[in-house]
C-alpha positions in Angstrom: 21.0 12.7 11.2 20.0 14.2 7.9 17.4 12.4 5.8 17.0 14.7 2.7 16.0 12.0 0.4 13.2 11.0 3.2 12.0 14.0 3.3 12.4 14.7 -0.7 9.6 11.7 -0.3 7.6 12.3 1.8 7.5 16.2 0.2 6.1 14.4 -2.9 3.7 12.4 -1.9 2.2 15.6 0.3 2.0 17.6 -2.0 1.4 16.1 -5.3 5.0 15.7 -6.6 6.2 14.0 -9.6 8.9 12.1 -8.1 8.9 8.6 -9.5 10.3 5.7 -7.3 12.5 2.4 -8.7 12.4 -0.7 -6.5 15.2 -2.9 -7.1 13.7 -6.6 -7.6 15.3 -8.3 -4.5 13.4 -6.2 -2.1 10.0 -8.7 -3.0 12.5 -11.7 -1.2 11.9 -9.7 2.0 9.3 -10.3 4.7 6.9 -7.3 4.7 7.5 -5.5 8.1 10.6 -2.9 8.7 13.1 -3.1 6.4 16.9 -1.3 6.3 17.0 0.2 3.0 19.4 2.4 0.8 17.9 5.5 -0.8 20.0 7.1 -4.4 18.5 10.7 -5.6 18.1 10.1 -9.4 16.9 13.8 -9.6 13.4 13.3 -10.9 13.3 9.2 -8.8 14.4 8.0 -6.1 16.1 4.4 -6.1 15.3 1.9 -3.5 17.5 -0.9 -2.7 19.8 -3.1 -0.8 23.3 -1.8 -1.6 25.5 -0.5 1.2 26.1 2.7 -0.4 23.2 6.0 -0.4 20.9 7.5 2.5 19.9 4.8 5.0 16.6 4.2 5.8 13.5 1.7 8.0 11.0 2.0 6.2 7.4 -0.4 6.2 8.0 -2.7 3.2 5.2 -4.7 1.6 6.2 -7.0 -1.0 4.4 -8.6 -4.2 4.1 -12.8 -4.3 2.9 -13.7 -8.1 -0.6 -14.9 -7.5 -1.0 -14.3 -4.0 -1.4 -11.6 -1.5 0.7 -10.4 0.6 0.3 -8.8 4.4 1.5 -6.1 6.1 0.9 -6.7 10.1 -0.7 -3.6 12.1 2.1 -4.5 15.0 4.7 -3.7 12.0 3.0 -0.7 11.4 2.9 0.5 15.4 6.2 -0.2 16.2 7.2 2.2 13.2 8.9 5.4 14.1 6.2 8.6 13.4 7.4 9.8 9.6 8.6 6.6 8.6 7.9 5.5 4.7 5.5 2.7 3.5 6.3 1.3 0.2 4.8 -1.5 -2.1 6.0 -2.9 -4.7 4.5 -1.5 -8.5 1.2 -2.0 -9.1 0.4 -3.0 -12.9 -2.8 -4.4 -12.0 -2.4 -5.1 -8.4 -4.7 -4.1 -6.1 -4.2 -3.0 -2.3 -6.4 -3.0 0.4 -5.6 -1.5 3.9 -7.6 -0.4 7.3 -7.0 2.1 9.2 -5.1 0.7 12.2 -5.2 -2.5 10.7 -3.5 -5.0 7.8 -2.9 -4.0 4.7 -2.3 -5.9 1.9 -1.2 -6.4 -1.9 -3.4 -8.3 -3.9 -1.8 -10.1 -7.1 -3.5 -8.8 -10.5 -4.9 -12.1 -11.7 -6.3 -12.7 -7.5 -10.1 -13.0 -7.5 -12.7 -11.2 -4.8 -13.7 -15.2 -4.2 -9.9 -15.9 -3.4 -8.7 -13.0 -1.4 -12.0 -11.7 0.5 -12.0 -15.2 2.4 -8.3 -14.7 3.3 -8.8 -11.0 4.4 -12.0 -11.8 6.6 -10.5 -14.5 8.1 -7.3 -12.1 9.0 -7.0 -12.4 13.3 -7.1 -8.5 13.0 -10.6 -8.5 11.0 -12.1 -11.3 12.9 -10.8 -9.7 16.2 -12.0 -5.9 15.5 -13.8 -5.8 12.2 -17.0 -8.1 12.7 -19.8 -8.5 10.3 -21.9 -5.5 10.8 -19.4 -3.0 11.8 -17.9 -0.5 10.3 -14.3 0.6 9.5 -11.8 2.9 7.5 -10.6 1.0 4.3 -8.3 2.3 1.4 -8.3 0.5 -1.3 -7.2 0.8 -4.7 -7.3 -1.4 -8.5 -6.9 -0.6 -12.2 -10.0 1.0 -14.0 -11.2 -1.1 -16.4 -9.9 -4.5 -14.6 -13.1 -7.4 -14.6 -14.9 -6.9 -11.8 -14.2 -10.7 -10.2 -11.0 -8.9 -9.5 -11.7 -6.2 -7.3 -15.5 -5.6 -6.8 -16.6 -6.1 -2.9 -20.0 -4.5 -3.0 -21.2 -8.1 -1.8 -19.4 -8.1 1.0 -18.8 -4.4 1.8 -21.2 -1.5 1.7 -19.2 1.9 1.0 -18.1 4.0 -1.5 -16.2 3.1 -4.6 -12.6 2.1 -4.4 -9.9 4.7 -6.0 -8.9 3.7 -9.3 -5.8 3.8 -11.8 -4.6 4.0 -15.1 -7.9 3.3 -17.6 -8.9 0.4 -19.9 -7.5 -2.2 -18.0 -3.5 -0.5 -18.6 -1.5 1.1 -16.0 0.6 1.1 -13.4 0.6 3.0 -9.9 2.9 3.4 -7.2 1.6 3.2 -3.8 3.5 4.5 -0.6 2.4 6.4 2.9 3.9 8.1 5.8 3.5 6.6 9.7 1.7 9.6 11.4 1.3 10.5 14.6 -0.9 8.1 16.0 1.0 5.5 14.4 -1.2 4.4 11.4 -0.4 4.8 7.4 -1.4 7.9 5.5 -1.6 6.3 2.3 -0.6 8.0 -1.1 -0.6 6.5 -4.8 1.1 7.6 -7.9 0.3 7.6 -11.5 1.3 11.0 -12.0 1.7 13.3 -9.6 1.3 12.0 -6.3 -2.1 11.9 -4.9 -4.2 10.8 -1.6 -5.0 7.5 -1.6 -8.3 8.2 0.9 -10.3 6.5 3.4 -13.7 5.5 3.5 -15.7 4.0 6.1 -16.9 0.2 4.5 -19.7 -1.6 6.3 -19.2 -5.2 6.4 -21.8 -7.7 5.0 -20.4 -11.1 5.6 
């Protein structure tokens, strides 16, 4: 079956498009994990919603939960067909964090390191595969400009800097990926145009 708008998608975020994407609000009262979606061509956005009318889709949906994170399971992410869409909802100061074969996650704005790093190192996954001392892939993302109580790990992970945002502390970002072949998210973010949301290998501390 066709999937133009998929593919209108995925085009974008691969290759620095300026598509813009709308979330319709009732998609944050669904479970992150596959979701059956509607897809509507706006021309220069795509719309993302619930109705029964527009180009079907599964895609990996991670909602937002005011002053909380929220989690995307890696068995979510593996039973995913290869091409399929990740979505979050908008960031406007959010952060997200995701490893490479692991979780990933959407971190509320006002969300402290000293809340959510004991919640993400206490993960199954983490504890299971990403011990103190090792080393894994991590992409992770925040405003520039935000305090650094919100999104500085440097005491507990030693790597390079996380991508950043908007500037001054305003902004907001999209964040979205594609499934590839061995069954993991490549990760893309938009501000304007679409760009890599990269990878970098973060040595735990603690």
């Amino acid at each position: 079956m066709p999937t133009p708008i998929q593919d209108k998608l995925r085009t974008a975020m691969t290759t620095g498009g300026t598509l813009t994407v709308d979330f319709s609000s009732d998609l944050n009262a669904k479970a992150a994990g596959r979701l059956d979606v509607f897809l509507h061509d706006l021309g220069t956005s795509i719309r993302i919603d619930l109705a029964t009318t527009g180009e079907p889709a599964n895609i990996l949906w991670l909602p937002w939960k005011q002053g909380n994170l929220t989690e995307l399971q890696p068995s979510s992410i593996s039973g995913a067909a290869v091409n399929s869409l990740f979505f979050t909802y908008y960031l406007s100061g959010c952060k997200v964090f995701g490893i490479r074969g692991g979780p990933v996650w959407h971190i509320d704005a006002p969300v402290t390191v000293a809340e959510f790093w004991p919640r993400i190192a206490s993960d199954d996954w983490v504890e299971d595969y990403w011990p103190v001392g090792d080393t894994e892939d991590v992409a992770y993302i925040h405003r520039a400009g935000q305090q650094t109580n919100l999104w500085d790990l440097s005491t507990h992970l030693t790597g390079a800097a996380p991508t950043t945002y908007g500037s001054g502390n305003v902004g907001q970002a999209i964040v979205g990926g594609v499934v590839n072949a061995s069954k993991q998210i490549d990760f893309y973010f938009q501000s304007s145009p679409w760009a890599t949301l990269p990878y970098t290998r973060q040595t735990r501390k603690n």
